[in-house]
C-alpha positions in Angstrom: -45.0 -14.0 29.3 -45.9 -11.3 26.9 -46.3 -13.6 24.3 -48.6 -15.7 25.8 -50.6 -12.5 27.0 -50.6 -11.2 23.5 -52.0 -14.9 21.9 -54.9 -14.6 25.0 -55.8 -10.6 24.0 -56.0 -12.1 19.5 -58.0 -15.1 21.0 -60.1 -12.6 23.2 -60.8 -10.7 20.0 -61.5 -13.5 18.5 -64.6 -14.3 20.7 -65.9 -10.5 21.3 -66.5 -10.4 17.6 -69.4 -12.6 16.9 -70.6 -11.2 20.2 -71.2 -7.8 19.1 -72.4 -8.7 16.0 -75.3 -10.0 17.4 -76.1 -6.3 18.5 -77.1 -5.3 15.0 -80.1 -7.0 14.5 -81.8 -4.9 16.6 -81.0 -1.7 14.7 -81.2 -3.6 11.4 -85.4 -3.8 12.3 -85.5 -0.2 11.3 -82.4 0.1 9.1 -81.6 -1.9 6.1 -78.4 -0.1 5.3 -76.9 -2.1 8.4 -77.2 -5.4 6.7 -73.6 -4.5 4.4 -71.8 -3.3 7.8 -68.2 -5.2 7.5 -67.8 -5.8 11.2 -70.8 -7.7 11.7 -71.3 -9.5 8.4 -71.8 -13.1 8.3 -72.4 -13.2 11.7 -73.5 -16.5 13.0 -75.7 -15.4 16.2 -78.0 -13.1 13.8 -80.5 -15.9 13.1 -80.8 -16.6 17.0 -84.6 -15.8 17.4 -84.6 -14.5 20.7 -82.7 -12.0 19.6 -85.7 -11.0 17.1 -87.6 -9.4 19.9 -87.0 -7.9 23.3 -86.8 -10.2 25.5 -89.3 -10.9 27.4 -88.6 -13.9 29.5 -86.2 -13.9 32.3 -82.4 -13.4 31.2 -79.9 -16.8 32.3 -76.9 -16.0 34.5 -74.5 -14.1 34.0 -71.3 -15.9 33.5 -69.3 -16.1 36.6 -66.7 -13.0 36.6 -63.3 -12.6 38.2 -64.6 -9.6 40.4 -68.3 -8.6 41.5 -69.5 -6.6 38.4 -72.6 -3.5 39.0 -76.0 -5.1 39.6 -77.6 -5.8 36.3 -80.6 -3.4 35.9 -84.2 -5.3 35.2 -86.1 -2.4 35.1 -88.8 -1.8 31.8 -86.8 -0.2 28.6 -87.1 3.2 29.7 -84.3 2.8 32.2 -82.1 1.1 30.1 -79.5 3.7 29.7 -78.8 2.6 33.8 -78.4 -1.0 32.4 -75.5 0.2 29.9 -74.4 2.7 32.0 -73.3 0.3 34.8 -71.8 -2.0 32.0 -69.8 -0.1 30.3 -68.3 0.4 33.8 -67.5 -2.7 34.6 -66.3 -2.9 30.9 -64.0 -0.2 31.5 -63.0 -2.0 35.3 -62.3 -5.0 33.0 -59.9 -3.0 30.7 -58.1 -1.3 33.3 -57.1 -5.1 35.3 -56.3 -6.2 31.5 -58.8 -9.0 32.1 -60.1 -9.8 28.1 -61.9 -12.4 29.7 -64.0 -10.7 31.7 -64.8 -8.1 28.5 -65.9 -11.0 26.5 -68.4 -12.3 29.3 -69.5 -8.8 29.7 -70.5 -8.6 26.2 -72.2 -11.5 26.6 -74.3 -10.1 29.1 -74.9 -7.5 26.6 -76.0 -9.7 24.0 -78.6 -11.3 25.3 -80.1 -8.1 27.3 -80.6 -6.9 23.6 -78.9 -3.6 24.5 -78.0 -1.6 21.7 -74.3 0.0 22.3 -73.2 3.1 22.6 -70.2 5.2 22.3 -68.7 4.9 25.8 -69.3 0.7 25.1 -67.6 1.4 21.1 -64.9 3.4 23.1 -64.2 1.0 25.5 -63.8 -1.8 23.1 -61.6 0.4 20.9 -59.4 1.1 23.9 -58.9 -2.7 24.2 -57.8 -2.4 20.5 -55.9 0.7 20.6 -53.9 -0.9 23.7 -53.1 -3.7 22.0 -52.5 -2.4 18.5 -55.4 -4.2 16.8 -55.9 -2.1 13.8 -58.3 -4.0 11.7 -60.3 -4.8 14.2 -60.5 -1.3 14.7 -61.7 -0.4 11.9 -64.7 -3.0 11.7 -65.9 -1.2 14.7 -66.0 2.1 12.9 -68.1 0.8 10.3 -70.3 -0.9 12.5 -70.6 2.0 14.5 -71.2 4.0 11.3 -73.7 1.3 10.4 -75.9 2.0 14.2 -75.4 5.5 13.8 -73.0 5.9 16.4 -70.8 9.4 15.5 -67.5 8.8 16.6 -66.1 11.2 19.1 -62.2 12.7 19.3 -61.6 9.7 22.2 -62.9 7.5 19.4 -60.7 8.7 16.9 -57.6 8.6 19.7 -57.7 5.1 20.3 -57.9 4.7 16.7 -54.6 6.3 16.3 -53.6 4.8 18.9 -54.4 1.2 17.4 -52.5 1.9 14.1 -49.3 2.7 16.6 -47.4 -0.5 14.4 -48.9 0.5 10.8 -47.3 3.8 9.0 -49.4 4.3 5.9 -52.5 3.7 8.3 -51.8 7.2 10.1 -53.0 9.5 7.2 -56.4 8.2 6.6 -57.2 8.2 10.1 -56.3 12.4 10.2 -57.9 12.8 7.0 -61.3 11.3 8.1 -60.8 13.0 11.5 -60.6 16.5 8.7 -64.0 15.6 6.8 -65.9 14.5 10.2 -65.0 18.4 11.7 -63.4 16.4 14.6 -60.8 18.6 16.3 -57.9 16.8 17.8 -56.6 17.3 21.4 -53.9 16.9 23.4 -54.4 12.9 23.5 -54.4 12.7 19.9 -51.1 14.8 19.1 -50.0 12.5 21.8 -51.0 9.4 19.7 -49.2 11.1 16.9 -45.9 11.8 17.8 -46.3 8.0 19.6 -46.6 6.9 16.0 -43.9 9.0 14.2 -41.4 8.0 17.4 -42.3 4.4 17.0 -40.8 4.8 13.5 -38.0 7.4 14.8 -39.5 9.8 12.2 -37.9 12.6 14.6 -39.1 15.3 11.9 -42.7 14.4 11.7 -42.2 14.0 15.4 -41.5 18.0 15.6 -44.0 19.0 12.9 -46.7 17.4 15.2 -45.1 19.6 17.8 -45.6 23.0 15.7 -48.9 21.9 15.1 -49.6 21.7 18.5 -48.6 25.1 19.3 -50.4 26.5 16.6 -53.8 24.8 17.9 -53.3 25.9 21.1 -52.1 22.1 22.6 -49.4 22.4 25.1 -47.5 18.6 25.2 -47.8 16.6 28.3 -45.1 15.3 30.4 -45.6 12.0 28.4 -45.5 13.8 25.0 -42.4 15.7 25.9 -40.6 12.4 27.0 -41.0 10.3 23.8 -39.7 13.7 21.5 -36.5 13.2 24.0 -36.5 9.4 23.8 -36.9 10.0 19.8 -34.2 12.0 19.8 -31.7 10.5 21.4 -32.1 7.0 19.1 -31.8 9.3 16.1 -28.5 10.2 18.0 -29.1 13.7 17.9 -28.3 14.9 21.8 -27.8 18.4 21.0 -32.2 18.2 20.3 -32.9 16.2 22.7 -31.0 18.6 25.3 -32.8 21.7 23.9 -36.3 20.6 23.9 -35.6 19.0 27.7 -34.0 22.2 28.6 -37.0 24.6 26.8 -39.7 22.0 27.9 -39.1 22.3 31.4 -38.6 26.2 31.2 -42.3 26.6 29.9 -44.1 24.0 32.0 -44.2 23.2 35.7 -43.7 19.5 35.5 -39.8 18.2 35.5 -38.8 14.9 34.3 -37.9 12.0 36.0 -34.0 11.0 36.3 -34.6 8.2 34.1 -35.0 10.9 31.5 -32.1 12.6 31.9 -30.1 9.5 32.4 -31.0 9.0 28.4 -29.5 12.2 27.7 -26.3 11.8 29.6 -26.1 8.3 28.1 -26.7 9.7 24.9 -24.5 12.5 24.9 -21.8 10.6 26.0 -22.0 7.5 23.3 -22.6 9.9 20.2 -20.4 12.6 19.0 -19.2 13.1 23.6 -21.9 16.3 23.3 -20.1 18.3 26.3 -22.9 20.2 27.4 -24.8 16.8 27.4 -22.7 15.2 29.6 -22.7 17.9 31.8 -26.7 18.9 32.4 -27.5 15.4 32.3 -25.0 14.4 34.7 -26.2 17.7 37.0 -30.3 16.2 36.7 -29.7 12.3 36.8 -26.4 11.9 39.1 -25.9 15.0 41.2 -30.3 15.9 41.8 -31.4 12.7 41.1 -29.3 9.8 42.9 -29.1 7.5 39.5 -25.7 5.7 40.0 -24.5 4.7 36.2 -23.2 1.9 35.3 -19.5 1.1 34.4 -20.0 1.2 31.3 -21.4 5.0 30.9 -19.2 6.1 33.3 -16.1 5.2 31.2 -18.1 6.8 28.1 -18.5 9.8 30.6 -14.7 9.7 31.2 -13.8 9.7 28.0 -16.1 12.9 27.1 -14.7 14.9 30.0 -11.6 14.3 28.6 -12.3 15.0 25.3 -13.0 18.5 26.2 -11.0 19.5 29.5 -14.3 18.7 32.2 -12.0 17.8 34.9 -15.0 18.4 37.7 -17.0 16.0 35.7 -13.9 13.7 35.5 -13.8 13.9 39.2 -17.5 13.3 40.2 -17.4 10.1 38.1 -14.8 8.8 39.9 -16.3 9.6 43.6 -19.5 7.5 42.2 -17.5 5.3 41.3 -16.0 4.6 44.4 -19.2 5.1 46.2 -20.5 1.9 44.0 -17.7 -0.1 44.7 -16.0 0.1 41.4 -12.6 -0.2 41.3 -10.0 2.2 39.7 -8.2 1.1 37.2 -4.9 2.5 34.8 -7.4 3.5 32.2 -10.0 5.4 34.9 -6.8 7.4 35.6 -5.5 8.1 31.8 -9.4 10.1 31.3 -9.3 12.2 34.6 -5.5 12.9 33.5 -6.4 14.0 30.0 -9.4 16.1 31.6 -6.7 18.1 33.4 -4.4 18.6 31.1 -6.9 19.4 28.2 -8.2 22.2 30.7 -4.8 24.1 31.0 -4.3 22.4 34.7 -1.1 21.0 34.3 -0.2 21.7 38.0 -3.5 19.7 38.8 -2.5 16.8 36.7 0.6 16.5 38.2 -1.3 16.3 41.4 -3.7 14.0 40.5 -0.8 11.4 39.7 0.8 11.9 43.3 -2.7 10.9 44.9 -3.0 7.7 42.9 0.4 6.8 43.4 -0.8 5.1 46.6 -3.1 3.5 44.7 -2.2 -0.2 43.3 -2.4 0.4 39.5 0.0 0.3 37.5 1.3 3.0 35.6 2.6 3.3 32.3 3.9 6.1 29.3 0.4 5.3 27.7 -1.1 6.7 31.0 0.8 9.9 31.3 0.7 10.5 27.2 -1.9 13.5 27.4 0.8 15.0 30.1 4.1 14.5 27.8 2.3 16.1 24.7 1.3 19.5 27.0 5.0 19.7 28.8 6.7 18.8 25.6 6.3 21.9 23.6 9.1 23.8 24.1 11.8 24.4 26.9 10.0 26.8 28.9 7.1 23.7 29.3 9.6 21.5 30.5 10.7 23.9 33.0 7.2 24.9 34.1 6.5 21.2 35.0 9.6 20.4 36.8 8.9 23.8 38.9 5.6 21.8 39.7 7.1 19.0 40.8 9.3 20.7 43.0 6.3 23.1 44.9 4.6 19.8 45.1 7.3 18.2 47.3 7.8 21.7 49.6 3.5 21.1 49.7 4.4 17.8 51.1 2.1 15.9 48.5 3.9 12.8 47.1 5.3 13.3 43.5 4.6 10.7 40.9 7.1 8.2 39.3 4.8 8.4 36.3 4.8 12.3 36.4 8.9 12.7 37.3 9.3 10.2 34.0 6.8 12.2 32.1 8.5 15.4 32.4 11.8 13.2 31.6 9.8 12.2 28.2 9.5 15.8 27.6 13.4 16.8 27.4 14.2 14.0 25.6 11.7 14.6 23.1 13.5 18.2 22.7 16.6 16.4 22.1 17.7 17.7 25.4 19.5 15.1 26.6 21.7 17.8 29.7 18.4 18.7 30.7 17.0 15.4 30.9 19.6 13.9 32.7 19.5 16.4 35.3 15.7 16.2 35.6 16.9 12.0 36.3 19.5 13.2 38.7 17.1 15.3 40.6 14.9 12.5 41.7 16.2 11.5 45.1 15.4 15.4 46.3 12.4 15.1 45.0 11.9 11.4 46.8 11.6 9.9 43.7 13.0 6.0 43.4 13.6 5.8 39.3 12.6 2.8 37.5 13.2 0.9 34.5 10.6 3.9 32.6 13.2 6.0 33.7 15.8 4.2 32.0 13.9 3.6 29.1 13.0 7.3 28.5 16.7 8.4 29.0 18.1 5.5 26.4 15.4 6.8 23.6 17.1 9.6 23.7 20.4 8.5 23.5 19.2 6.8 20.0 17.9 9.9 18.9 21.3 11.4 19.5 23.3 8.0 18.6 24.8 8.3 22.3 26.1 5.3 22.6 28.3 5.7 25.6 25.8 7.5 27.5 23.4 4.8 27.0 25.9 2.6 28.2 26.9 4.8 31.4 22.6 4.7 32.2 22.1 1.0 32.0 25.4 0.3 34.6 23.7 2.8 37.0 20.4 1.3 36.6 22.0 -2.4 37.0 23.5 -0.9 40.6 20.1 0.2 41.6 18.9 -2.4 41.2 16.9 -1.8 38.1 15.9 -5.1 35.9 16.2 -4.2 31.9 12.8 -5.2 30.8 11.3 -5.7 26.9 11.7 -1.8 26.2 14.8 -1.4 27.3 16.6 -4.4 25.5 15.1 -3.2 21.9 16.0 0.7 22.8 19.6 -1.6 23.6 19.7 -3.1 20.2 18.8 0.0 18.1 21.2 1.7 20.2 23.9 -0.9 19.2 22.6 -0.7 15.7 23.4 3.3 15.4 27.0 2.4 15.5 29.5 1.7 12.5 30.1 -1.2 14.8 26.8 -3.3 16.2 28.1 -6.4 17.1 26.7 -5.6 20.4 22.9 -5.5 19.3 23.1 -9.6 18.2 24.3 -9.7 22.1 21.6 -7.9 23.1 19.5 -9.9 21.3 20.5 -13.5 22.9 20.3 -12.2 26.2 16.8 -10.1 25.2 15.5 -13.5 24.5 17.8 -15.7 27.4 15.6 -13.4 30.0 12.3 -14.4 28.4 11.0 -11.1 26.3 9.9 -12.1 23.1 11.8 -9.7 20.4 9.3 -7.0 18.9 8.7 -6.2 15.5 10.9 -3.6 15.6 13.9 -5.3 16.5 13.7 -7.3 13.4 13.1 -4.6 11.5 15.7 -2.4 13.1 18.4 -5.4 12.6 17.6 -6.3 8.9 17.4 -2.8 7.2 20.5 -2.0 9.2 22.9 -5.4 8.5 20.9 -5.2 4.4 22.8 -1.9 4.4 25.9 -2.9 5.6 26.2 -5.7 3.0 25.7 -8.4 6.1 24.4 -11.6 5.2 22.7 -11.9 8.5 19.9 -10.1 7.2 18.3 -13.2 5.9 19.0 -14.9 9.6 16.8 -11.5 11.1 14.0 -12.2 8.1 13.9 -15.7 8.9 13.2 -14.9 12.8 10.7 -12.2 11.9 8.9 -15.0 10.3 9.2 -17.3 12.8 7.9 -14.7 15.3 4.8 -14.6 13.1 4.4 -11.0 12.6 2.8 -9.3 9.4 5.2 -8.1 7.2 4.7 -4.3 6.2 4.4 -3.2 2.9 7.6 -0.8 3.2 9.5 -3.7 4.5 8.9 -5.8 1.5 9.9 -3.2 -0.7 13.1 -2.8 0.9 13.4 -6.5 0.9 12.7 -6.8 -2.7 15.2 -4.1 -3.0 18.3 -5.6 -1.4 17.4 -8.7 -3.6 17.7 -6.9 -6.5 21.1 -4.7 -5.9 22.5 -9.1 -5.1 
């Protein structure tokens, strides 16, 4: 559609131009000099003889227009100025309804009233251009105007500007004639300015424009204010475009639209997560201005709140989100979690996971992984969290599986294997029901301490509960096994890993070939043969130890 608009507006101009150029015969009468005017050269209505004189017979018709234009003024050539005072109205009308049609048959009325133009017609016409970025046509109208005598104005000059919008060296000349002509700009044509500069995300011009605007005097529109923000933002630099929003509105009574401050939320939140961003520009869009974002942004927004601890941000985004209808997912969680924790509110996070726990998503170690790195410095953070745990049950708010296993992470990353199994122990006063994460947490430490027996003792309890090994727990099995001077076992493990249907990871095989290559065991190659088979990429350190073992046969 705007294609089709844009071919109509270039065919338009197309026809206005030999229309006006039938104007300068009757200036050309008393001046020569217009004869080398660039605009109307060559012009093919110039020989028409009744343009010669006035005229002096009866005018045809008008052509038939899409609206009722002024009535067309007969009166003697003293009251003329009425005559193109009423058309350049209905020049203007036509402009406004973006009818080029109706401009062209207006000039044709023009024409062959053998009105000379002046600069509200030249400005209108250069409006036309300006809208629709016709720059050489542009042009031609200076010189023609120029070529009548016409001064250009500042409006003149503005549309002008405005016109050479697409052009970049074009910009320069235009300021530099506007210098020699003693024509001060105003606040339209800094506007026109930064317009150009933005179009080109010249964000530094875009500012210079701004300082020249304060040193004349100009204070920047609403519209003028928006495109520096808009600028900014493409140029990925939030941190400006938050500024100027911020000292714009501070030292001016207007306030921009939501719209506005949805760009800067969006933009703080794709480039660099700019914290204070996120935060005023959630405040002015969501919060004061009703704009619901999309899933997309909100998930950006997620991810900056937990970047930097914004849990109340974290939060909002997920009541919106509910509000729209979106639905929660493991991931949703993992950023509001990571929010809390990243904000010293461990107890919070721990709360957090009881609510959700009613919630069908499931939970995984990847979920709670910003938890386990806060409780897992030291003792005293295991502690702290299990104390949580425990006033959250006398609160009576549910306590999380993922949280209980979390904390159970924590010991066993401490290699404290006593205080982890207690922690496991503890989970039915809690009103905790273990599950095979649990398990799993509890068996990697047992590699870490080579416990085989304990590991062992686990998976029988687990097996009584009712608890179903899954992927995780038969390789934490097999490396078990394989931490033993005897690991017979972890080729047991194996077969049944891959009887129940879990397809052996990468570290199995890499677990079972380093250890039976050290051990002398031929059934290396038989591991190295599967690993192939499996289709995984071989690491480089593997190769090397492969090459390695070839070498000491």
């Amino acid at each position: 559609m705007a294609s089709a608009q844009c071919s109509r507006v270039l065919s338009a101009t197309a026809r206005v131009r030999p229309i006006l150029r039938a104007c300068v015969p009757l200036a050309r009468r008393k001046n020569p000099v217009l004869a080398t005017t660039k605009y109307f050269s060559n012009n093919s209505l110039g020989n028409n003889t009744y343009l010669a004189e006035p005229p002096r017979v009866k005018p045809e018709p008008p052509p038939t227009l899409s609206y009722k234009p002024p009535p067309i003024s007969t009166n003697p050539p003293g009251e003329r100025p009425s005559f193109i005072s009423s058309l350049n109205q209905s020049l203007a009308r036509a402009l406004e309804a973006d009818n080029i049609k109706d401009i062209v048959d207006l000039s044709h009325i023009l024409v062959r009233r053998g009105v000379r133009p002046n600069i509200e017609t030249y400005n209108t016409i250069l409006r036309a251009f300006g809208k629709y970025h016709l720059l050489e046509d542009a042009w031609a109208l200076f010189s023609d105007m120029e070529a009548l005598g016409v001064n250009p104005n500042v409006e003149s000059y503005n549309y002008l500007i405005q016109s050479a919008e697409n052009t970049p060296e074009a910009l320069h000349p235009i300021l530099q004639m506007m210098r020699d002509e003693y024509v001060m700009p105003d606040s339209a044509t800094f506007q026109n300015i930064i317009a150009h500069h933005a179009n080109f995300l010249n964000i530094a011009m875009c500012l210079k424009t701004l300082h020249d605007m304060d040193v004349a005097g100009v204070a920047p529109n609403i519209q003028t204010a928006e495109m520096i923000v808009n600028t900014a933002i493409l140029t990925r630099q939030p941190k400006l475009a938050l500024d100027y929003a911020t000292l714009f509105e501070a030292n001016s009574p207007r306030r921009f639209e939501g719209r506005i401050w949805l760009n800067i939320l969006s933009g703080s939140a794709k480039f660099f997560s700019y914290a204070e961003g996120v935060e005023e520009g959630w405040h002015q869009a969501v919060v004061r201005g009703a704009i619901i974002p999309d899933e997309g942004l909100a998930i950006k927004i997620l991810h900056t709140a937990a970047r930097h601890g914004l849990p109340h941000i974290a939060t909002d985004v997920l009541r919106v989100m509910k509000s729209a209808g979106i639905p929660f997912q493991e991931h949703h969680v993992a950023a509001l979690l990571e929010s809390f924790v990243v904000a010293g509110q461990v107890k919070d996070a721990l709360f957090v996971l009881g609510i959700f726990s009613s919630e069908s998503i499931d939970m995984t170690p990847e979920t709670t992984h910003s938890l386990f790195k806060a409780i897992s410095r030291n003792v005293d953070t295991v502690d702290e969290a299990y104390e949580h745990l425990e006033q959250l049950k006398r609160d009576g708010t549910k306590v999380s599986i993922a949280a209980f296993n979390a904390v159970i992470s924590a010991a066993v990353s401490l290699q404290d294997m006593q205080r982890a199994v207690g922690i496991y122990k503890a989970a039915e006063d809690l009103g905790v029901q273990t599950n095979v994460e649990s398990l799993n947490a509890l068996l990697s430490g047992c590699i870490l301490l080579a416990h085989r027996a304990l590991g062992d003792k686990l998976v029988l309890e687990a097996r009584e509960v009712g608890i179903r090994p899954n992927a995780g727990t038969y390789e934490r099995l097999i490396v078990l096994c394989l931490t033993q001077p005897t690991y017979e076992d972890a080729f047991f493990y194996l077969e049944e890993m891959k009887a129940e249907g879990f397809k052996p990871t990468y570290k199995v095989y890499d677990s079972l070939i380093r250890r039976t290559a050290k051990a002398l065991d031929q059934r290396w190659e038989l591991a190295w043969e599967e690993l192939q088979q499996a289709g995984y990429p071989f690491s480089d350190d593997l190769r090397e130890y492969i090459g390695s073992i070839k070498k000491r046969r």
